[in-house]
N, C-alpha and C positions, 0 to 999 in steps of 0.2 A: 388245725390240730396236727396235721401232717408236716405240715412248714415247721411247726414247733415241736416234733420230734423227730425231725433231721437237723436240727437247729443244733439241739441238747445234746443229739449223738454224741458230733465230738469235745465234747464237754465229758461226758459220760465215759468214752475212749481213755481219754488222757488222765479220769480220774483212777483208771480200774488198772491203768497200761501195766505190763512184768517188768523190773527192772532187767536195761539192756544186757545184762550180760547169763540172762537164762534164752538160753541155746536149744532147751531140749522142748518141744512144743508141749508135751504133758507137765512139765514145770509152768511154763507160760499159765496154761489152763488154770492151773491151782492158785499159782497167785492170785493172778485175776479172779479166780471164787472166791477168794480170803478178803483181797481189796474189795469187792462187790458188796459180800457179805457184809463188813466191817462198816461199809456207806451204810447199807441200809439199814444196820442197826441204830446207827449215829441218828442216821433221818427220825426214825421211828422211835429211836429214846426221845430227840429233842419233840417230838408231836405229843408222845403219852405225857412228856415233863409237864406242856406248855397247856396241858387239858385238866392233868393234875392239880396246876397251880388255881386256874380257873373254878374249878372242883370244890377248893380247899375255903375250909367258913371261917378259918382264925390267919391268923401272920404265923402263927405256931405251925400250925400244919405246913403251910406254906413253906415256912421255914425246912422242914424234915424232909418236902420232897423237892427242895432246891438241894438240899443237903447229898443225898441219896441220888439222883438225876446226875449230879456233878460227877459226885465218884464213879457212878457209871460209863457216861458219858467219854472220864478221863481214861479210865480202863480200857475203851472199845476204842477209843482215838489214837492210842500209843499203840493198841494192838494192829492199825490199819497201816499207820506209821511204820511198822514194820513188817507188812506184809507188801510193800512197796519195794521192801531191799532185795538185794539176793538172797537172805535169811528169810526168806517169807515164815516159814513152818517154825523158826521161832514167835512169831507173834502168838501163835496158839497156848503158849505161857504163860506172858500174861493177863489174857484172854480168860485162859482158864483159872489163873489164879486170882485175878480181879471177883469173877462171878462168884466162888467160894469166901472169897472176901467177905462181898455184900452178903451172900447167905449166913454166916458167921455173926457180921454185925447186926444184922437183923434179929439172928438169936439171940445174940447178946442183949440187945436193947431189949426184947420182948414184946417183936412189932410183928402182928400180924399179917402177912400178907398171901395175895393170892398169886401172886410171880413167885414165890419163891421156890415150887419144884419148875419153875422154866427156870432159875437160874443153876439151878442142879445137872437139867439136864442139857441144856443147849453146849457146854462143854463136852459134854459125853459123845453129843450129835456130831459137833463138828470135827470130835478127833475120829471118830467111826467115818468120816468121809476121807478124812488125807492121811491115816496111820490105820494097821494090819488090829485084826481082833483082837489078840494079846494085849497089843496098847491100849486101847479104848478099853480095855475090861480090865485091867490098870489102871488106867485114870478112875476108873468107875466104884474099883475095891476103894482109892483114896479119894473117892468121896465121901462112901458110905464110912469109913473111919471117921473122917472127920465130925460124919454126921452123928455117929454112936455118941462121939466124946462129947455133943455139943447135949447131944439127950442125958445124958449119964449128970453133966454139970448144970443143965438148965433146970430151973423151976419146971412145978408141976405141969402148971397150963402150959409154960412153954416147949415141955416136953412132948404134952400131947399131940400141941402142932409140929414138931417136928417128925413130930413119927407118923403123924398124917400124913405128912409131906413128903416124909422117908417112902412109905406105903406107895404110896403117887407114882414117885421115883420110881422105884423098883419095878411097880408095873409096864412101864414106861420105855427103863431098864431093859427089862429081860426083850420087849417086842425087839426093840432097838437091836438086841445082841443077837437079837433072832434074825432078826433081816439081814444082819451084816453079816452074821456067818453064811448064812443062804447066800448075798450075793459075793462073799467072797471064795465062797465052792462053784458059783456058776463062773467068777472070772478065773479060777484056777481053771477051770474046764476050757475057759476059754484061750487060755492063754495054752495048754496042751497041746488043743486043737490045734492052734496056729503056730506053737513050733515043729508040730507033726507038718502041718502045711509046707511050712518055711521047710521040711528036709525035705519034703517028697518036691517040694519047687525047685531046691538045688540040685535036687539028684536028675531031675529033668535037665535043668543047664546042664548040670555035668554030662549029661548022656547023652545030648543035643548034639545033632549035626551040627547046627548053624551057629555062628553065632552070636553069644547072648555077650551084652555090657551097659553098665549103667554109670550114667553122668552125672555129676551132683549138679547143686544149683549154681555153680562157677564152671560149668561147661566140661570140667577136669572128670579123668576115667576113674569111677568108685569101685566096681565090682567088671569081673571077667570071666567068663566061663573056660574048662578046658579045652573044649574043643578052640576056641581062639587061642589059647595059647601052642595047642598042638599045629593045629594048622598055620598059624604067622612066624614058629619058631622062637616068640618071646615068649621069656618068663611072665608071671602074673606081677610080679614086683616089679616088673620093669613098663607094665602097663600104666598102673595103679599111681592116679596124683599126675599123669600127663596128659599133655591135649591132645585129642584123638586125631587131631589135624595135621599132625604132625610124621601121623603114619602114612600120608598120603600123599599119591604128586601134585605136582604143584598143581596143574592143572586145574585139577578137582578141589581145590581147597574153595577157592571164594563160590561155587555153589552149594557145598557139603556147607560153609560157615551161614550161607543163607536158612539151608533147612532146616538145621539144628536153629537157627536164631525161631525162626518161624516157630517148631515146635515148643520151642520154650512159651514163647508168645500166645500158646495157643490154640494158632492157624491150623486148619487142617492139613495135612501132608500126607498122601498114601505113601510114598516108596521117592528114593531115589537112588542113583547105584553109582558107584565109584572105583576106580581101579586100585588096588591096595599093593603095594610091592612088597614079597617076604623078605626074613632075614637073609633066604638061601637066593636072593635075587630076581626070582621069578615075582610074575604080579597075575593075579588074580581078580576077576569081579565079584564084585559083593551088591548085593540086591538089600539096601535098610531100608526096615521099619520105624517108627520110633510112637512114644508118646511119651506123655508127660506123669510121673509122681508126684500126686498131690497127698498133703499131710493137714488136715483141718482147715481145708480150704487153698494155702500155700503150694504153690511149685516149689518142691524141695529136688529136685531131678529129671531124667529122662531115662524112659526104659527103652533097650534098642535092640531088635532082631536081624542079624545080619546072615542071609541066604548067600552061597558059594553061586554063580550063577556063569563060571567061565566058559564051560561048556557049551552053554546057551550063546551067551557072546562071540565063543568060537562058530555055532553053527547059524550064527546071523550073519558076521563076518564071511565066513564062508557062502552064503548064500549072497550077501551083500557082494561081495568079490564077483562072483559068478556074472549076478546081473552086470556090475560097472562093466563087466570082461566082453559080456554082447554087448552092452549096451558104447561101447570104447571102442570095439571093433566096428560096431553099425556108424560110428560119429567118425571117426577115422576114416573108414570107406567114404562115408558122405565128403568129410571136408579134404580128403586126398583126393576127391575127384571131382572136387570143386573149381579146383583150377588147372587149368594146361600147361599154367607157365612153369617150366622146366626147375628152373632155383627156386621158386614157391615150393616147389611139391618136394625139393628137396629139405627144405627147413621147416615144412610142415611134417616132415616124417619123424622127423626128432623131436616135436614139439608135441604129437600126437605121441609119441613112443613116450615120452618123462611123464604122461599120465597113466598110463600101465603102470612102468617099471620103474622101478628106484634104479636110479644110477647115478654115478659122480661125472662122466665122461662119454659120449658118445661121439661117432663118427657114419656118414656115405662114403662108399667108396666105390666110383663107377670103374667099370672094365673097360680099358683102353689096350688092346694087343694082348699082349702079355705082361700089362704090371695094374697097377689100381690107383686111379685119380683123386685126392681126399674135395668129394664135390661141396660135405656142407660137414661141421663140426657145432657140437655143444658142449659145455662146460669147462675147457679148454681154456690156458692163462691168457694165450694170445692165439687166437681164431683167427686172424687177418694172416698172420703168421704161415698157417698152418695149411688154411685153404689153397687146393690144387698143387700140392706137395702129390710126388710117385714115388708108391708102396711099389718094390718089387715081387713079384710073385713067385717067392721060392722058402727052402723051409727053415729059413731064419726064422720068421715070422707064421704066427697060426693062419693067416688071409690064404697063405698058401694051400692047407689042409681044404678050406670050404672051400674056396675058389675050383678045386681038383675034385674034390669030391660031393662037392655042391648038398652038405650036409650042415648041421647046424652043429657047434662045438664049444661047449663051456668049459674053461679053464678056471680050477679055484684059487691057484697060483700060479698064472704066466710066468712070471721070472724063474719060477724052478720047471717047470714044463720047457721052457723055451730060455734056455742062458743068455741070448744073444737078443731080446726083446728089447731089450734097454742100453743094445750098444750105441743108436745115435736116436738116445731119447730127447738130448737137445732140439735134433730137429724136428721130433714127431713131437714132442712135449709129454715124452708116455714115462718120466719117471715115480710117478705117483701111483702109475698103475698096479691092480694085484689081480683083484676076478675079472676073468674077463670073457663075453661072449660076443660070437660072431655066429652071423643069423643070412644064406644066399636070398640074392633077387634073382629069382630066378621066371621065364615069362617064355611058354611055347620052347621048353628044353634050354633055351640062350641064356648066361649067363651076364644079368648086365651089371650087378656090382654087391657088395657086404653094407650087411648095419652089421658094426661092433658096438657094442656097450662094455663101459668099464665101473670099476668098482675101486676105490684108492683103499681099502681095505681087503682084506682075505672073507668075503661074505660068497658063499657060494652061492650061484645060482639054482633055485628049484626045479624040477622037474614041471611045474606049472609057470614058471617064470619061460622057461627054455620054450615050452608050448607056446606059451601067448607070443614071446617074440617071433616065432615062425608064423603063427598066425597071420600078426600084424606085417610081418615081411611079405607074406602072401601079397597082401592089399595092396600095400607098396609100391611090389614089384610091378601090379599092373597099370596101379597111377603113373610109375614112373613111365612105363613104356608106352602111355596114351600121353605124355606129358612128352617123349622123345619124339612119338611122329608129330604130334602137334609143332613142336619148334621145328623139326624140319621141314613141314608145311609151313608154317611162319617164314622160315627165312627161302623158300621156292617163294613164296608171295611177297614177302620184302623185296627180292632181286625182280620180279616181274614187277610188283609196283614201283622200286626207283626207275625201271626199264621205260615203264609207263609215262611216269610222272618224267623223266625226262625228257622223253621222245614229245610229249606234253606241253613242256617246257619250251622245247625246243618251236612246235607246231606254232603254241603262244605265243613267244617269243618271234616267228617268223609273221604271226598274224599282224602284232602289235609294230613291226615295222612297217609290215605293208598297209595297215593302217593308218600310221602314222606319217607314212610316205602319203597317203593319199587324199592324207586331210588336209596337213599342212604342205603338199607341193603346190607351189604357184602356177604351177602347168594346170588345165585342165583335162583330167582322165576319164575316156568313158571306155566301159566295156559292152560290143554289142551283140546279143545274140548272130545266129545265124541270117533270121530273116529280119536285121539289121533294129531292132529295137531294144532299148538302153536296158540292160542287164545292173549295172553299176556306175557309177558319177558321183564325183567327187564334189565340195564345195566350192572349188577352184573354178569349178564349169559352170555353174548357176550365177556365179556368180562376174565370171567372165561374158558368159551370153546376156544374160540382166534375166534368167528364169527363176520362178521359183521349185521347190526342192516338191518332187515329186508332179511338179507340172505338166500337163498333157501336151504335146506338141504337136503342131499342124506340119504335117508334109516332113516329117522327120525323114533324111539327116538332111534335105535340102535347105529346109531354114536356116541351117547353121555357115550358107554358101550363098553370096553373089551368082547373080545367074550367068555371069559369062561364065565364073569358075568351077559351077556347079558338073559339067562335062570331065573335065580333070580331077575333081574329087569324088567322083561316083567313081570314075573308071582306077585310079590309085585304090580306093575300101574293095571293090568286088575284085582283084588282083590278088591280094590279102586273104580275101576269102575264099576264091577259088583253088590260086595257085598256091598260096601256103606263101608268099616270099613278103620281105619287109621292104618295105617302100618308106619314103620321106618327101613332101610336099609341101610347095607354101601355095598358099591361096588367099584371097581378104573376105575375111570371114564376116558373118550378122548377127549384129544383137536381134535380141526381140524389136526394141526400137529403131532397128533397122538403121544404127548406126554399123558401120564397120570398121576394120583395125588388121593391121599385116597380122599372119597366123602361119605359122609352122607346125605341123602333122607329122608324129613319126605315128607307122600303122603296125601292127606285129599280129600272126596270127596265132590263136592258142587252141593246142590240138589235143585232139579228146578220141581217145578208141571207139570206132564206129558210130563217129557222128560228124555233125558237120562245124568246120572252124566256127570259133568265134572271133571275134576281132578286140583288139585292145588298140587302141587310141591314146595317142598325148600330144594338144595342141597346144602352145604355146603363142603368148602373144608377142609378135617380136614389132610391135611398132616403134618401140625405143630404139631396136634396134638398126631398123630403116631409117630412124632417124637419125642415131649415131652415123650411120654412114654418110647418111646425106651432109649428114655436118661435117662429115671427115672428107666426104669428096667438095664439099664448099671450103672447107681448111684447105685442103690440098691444093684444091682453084686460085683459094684467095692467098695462100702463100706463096704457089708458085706466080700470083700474079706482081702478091706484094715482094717475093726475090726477081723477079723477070722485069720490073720497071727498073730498080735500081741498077740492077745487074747491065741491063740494056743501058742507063746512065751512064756507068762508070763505062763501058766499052765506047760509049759513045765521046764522052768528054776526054779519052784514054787517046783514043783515035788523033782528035781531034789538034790535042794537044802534039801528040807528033805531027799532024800537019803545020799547025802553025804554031810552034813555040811561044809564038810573040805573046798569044793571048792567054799565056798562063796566068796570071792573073785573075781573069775572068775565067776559068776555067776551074781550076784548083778549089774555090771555095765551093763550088759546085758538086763537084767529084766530092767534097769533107763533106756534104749536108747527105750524099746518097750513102757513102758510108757509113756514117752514122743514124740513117734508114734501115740500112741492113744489121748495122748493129742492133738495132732498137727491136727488128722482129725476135732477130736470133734469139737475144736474151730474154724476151720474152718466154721463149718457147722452154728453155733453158730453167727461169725461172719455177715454171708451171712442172716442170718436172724431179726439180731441187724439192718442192714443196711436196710432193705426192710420195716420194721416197724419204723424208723428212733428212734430209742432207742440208738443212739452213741453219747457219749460226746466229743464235738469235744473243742478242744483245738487249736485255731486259734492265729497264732505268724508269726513274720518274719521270713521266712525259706530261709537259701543262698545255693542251690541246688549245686556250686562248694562244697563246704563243705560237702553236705549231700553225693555227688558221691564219693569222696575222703574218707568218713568214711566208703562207703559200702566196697569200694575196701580194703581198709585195714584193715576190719575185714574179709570178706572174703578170701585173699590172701594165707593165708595156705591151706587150702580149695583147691584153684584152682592149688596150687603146688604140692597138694598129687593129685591130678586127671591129672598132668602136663597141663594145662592149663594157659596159659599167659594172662593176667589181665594188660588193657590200662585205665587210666582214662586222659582223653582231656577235662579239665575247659576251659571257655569260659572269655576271660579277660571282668571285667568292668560288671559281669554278675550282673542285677539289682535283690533286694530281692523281694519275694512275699511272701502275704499272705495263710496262709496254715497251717494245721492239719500237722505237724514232724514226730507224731508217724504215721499216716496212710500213710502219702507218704513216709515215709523209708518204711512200708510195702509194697506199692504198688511196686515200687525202689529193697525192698527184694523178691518178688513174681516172677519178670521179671527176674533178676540176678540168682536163683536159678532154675528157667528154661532153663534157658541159660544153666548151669554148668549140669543139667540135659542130656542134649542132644547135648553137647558139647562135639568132641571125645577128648581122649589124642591128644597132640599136637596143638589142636586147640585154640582161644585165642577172647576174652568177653572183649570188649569197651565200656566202659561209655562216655556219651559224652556230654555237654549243650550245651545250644542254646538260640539266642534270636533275635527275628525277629520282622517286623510288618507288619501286614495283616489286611487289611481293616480301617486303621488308630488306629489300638487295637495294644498295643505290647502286645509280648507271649511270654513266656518262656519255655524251656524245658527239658530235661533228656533224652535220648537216649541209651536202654539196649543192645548191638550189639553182635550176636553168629557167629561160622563158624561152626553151625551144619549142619541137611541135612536141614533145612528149613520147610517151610508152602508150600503145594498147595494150589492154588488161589482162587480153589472150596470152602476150607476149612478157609480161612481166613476172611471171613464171618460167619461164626458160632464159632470159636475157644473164643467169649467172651461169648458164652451162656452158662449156669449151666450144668453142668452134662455133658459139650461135653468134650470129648481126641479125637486126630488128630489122623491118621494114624501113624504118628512121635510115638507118646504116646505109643498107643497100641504094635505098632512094637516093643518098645525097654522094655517092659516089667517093665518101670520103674515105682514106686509105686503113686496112684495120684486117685483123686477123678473127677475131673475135673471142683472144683471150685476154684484154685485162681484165671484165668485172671476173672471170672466173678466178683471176688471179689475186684481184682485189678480195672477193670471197674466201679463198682459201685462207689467204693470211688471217684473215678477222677468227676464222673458223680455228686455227690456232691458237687465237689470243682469247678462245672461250666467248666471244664476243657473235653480238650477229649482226646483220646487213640489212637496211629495209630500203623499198623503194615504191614511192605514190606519185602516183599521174591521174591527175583529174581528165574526163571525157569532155574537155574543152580547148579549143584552138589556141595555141601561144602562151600556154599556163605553165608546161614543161614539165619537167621532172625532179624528185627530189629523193637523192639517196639519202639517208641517214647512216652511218657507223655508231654502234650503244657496246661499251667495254663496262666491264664490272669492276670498281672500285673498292668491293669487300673483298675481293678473290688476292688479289696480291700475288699475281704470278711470278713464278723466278724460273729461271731455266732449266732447273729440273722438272718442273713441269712440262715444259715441253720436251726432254728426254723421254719423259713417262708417258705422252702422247704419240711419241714416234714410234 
């Protein structure tokens, strides 16, 4: 049942709805009672019809109340019809005129019935609901007319019921006029009341402090009390029909358009307050109320109480100020003395100060002498510009005033106070300037420098403004000057730490050579205390002795000494240590393995304030170098032996030849074979020295090494057949050419092969051989010189390319030699990038075999060898 009367509603709605263009909500109301009224007549005529019909014992009867039902029916449909227009309160015409109808034809016909004082009165009824007493008692006189005339002309019976019915009426009648006049002396009463209400409500707005205005249902201002007009300075017509939004800054509009929306909506809202600007340009706070005017359920407006409440905003402000003002001092203080760095604490004062103070332009300016440094600027076009620019200190300028009088000084127009402020405003960038204040740093009587603040308009400074900047100067001031000795403790400890760190540096740096010196010198170094045990040793010495690194030693420092030499080495270390003087010794020194080796000793002592030397040590192994000499005094030997044969020759054959001319002949080629002996050392020697100072002109060509072994063989080959010696040359097919010096590799080629034939006995036989191989993706070529003499020991095959060495082989067989060509031969190879080998098996008569291997990829040219020398 419920589902099916919410169903119907808007059915019901739409059947009763006011035509849109009634406006006034008590119009609304009445239609809708007329259209309501006029349904449910309809309803209830078409049910009485349809019960009637039912009712009825003939088609005649039937007939009279289809007849009758009709006309009704059409009367009350035409009447609802028009209570649907904006005419509504005409349908009550023919309404009224329809039921007097049927009353009429009723009489006429002379039909009884028992409706017929309800169709008398129910016109009476419904004009006494929407028209004044007068009217209904009008309509009510032209019924009763109508009704006499119908008695006066009707038959007897039908007169009777008329006047029955009239009787009816009237009773019916008068209650009727009784109640309507009653309730229309209680709505005069009421309606009294409420324009009595309505003055003594206006007289209230009117008399109202605060105040009062009303919104319609389009948000637009309806009504305004005087006091808003007195106090905003606008007329009431100048209110009236605009959007109250409009009176307000900006600001304030999209929360003010929220709360007004809300209250429309509604929502609860106590209060919200807004700043209002008057005509006369000042602005004011306003404290609204609002709610909503409903009219028969409808929001038709909003009523709004608006409270003055600047005062109040003044003294929160001011109370609000107060706090930020400690509470900006205590945050200042804190973050001024948060850091020590000097230019922090000066761009923190400016930064800290534009939360106080409104200003366009501020400046630090520290005291230097007699004028003022600009240390940090704000708001300024060009800052970079401006920074570390000197203010003079005289009374051009206000700086001068505080500076002298170390007082605080607001200027509400510089340029007239001070003419001359703006004569090189290019360089200070102060033509903008007008207010201006300047506030001392002042710390234990010393003046260390001004905050100015500037103002690009004429806005004076307050007497609470002047305050707080001295305040905040306070703080400042002593930031700055824990901020001043701090950088000058910074920079005393900057100059002692570069002092440090360099002398540091320097220490390191002296460490890292003497370290370095001692790790990689090939000497070995020991350092030894007084009572002669190792302080310090290097890896040079463990590994020159064969020790390992922290190893303990038996009978130290004698292990390190042959026991004849042990007497001279004790007696040179305690020399050292006693007497303080630097000595130098050789002695042959011992491994752990009790091998030994020539060794040079420089000793030094190092001396220490009241204690006793220590000793420092560097021995060196000079067995190379005993051996160099030996070889040099074997060179020297074997030179002067091999110039001292010839030399003795040619005097001898010289001689000889003056005595007996005759046998020049026999003599002469004699004398050629020793001079060209002596040629053959000299150049030698010659050679080896062209080569070490790279003074050889090399001559770099395609060399075909089959060819070059094939020409040595067969210039040699007589040669080898007076010594019977058999001579193989083995070319290597397809042998690729390389780059190469001819003349020096035949010599090197001549050098090996002439060794060979050397030390090659009768019967034995000298193989040439090439080669070409590849090793490490490098091909290589080669030459191989092959004896069956007695060969190389193994010992010896390691030193047989140094200068001045001969083998055992050599010496043994007394044959004539210096003992530089293989070093000669080597050298060159070593030139051409190439290397030298040489194998001797430990077998009798098996000999020896040099190889020469030249690289084939390399492709030397002579500037390679420039870039070598």
């Amino acid at each position: 049942m419920k589902n099916l009367r919410q169903g119907l509603r808007p059915i019901r709605q739409k059947l009763i709805a006011a035509h849109p263009e009634l406006s006034k909500r008590e119009e609304q109301i009445q239609a809708e009672l007329l259209a309501s009224l006029f349904g449910a007549l309809i309803a209830i005529g078409s049910l009485l019809t349809l019960i009637n019909m039912i009712a009825a014992e003939d088609a005649a009867e039937r007939g009279r109340v289809i007849q009758g039902s009709t006309t009704t029916l059409v009367v009350v449909l035409v009447s609802y019809v028009i209570s649907r227009t904006r005419h509504y309160r005409l349908s009550l015409f023919p309404f009224t005129v329809g039921f007097v109808g049927i009353t009429i034809s009723s009489a006429l016909q002379q039909t009884e019935s028992i409706l017929l004082p309800v169709y008398l009165i129910v016109p009476v009824l419904v004009w006494s609901v929407f028209f004044s007493l007068r009217a209904t008692s009008l309509m009510a006189a032209i019924i009763l007319g109508v009704n006499a005339i119908l008695i006066i002309s009707a038959s007897e019976a039908s007169a009777i019921y008329l006047i029955n019915s009239t009787q009816l009426f009237l009773v019916i009648l008068g209650v009727l006029l009784a109640i309507t006049h009653h309730r229309n002396r209680l709505e005069n009463i009421r309606q009294q009341r409420l324009v009595e209400n309505e003055e003594r409500l206006q007289s209230y707005f009117d008399n109202a402090n605060d105040w009062i205005f009303m919104l319609d249902a389009k948000g637009l201002i309806s009504y305004v009390n005087q006091q808003m007009c007195i106090a905003s300075g606008y007329r009431a017509d100048e209110f009236i029909g605009q959007d109250p939004l409009s009176f307000l800054q900006l600001r304030d509009v999209p929360p003010t358009q929220e709360a007004l929306q809300a209250i429309l909506m509604g929502n609860a809202v106590s209060q919200f307050e807004v700043e209002v600007p008057l005509r006369n340009g000042r602005c004011i706070w306003l404290e609204i109320r609002g709610s909503i005017l409903e009219q028969d359920g409808l929001v038709n407006g909003t009523f709004h109480i608006a409270r003055d409440i600047t005062a109040r905003k003044q003294a929160e402000q001011a109370e609000r100020a107060r706090r930020q003002m400690a509470e900006t001092l205590y945050q200042t203080s804190v973050v001024l003395n948060s850091t020590l760095s000097l230019n922090e604490v000066l761009t923190r004062i400016l930064d800290e100060l534009g939360r106080t103070l409104p200003f366009d332009s501020a400046s630090v300016q520290q005291r230097e002498g007699e004028a003022l440094r600009l240390r940090a600027v704000k708001g300024f076009s060009n800052p970079e510009k401006l920074l570390n620019q000197i203010l003079p200190i005289d009374s051009t300028y206000p700086n001068s005033f505080i500076a002298t009088e170390r007082k605080p000084l607001a200027i509400d127009d510089v340029t007239i106070a001070y003419p001359h402020f703006q004569d090189e405003s290019d360089k200070y960038q102060s033509a903008y300037i007008h207010s201006w204040l300047g506030v001392p740093l002042v710390v234990n009587d010393e003046l260390m420098g001004i905050v100015t603040v500037d103002r690009h308009e004429i806005r004076p400074f307050t007497p609470d403004e002047i305050a707080l900047a001295t305040t905040f100067a306070n703080h400042a001031a002593i930031a700055l000057h824990n901020a001043r000795l701090y950088e000058r403790l910074a920079r005393n400890n900057e100059t002692l730490e570069t002092a440090v760190f360099r002398r540091t540096a320097e220490l390191q740096h002296t460490t890292n050579q003497f370290e370095a010196i001692l790790t990689n010198s090939p000497d070995a170094i020991l350092q030894l205390n007084p009572d002669l045990t190792i302080e310090l040793s290097n890896p040079a010495f463990t590994k020159m002795f064969g020790y390992k690194k922290d190893e303990p030693f038996a009978n130290f420092p004698a292990c390190l000494v042959v026991a004849q030499d042990l007497q001279k080495f004790m007696r040179a270390i305690n020399l050292a240590a006693q007497m303080g003087h630097h000595t130098r010794i050789e002695f042959t020194a011992q491994r752990k393995d009790k091998t030994t080796f020539d060794a040079d000793m420089a000793i030094a002592p190092i001396h220490k304030p009241d204690e006793a030397n220590s000793i420092l040590c560097s021995i060196r192994d000079i067995t190379q170098l005993k051996e160099v000499e030996r070889a040099k005094d074997d060179f020297v030997s074997n030179v002067s032996h091999e110039l001292r044969t010839p030399i003795t020759n040619l005097k001898l054959y010289h001689d000889l030849l003056q005595l007996n001319p005759i046998q020049q002949e026999k003599y002469i080629p004699r004398l050629r074979r020793e001079i060209d002996r002596l040629h053959t050392i000299i150049e030698n020697l010659l050679n080896l020295s062209r080569l070490d100072q790279g003074r050889v002109n090399w001559e770099i060509t395609q060399v075909d090494l089959n060819e070059l072994a094939q020409q040595i063989v067969t210039d040699r080959t007589p040669l080898a057949r007076e010594k019977q010696i058999t001579l193989t040359c083995l070319p290597t097919p397809n042998l690729v050419n390389i780059h190469a010096d001819a003349n020096h590799l035949s010599q090197v080629i001549s050098i090996l092969f002439t060794n060979a034939l050397t030390y090659t006995p009768a019967g034995g036989e000298i193989t040439l051989q090439t080669h070409q191989q590849v090793d490490q993706e490098e091909t290589w070529v080669g030459i191989s010189v092959q004896d069956t003499g007695p060969g190389i020991p193994k010992d010896e095959q390691s030193h047989i390319f140094e200068r001045f060495y001969r083998g055992s082989a050599g010496r043994a067989s007394g044959a004539p030699g210096t003992g530089l060509g293989l070093a000669i031969a080597s050298e060159i190879i070593k030139w051409h990038q190439g290397k030298i080998e040489v194998t001797s098996p430990d077998m009798p008569h098996h000999g020896a075999t040099f190889t020469v291997w030249l690289s084939f990829d390399r492709q030397l040219s002579p500037q390679d060898f420039h870039h070598m020398s």
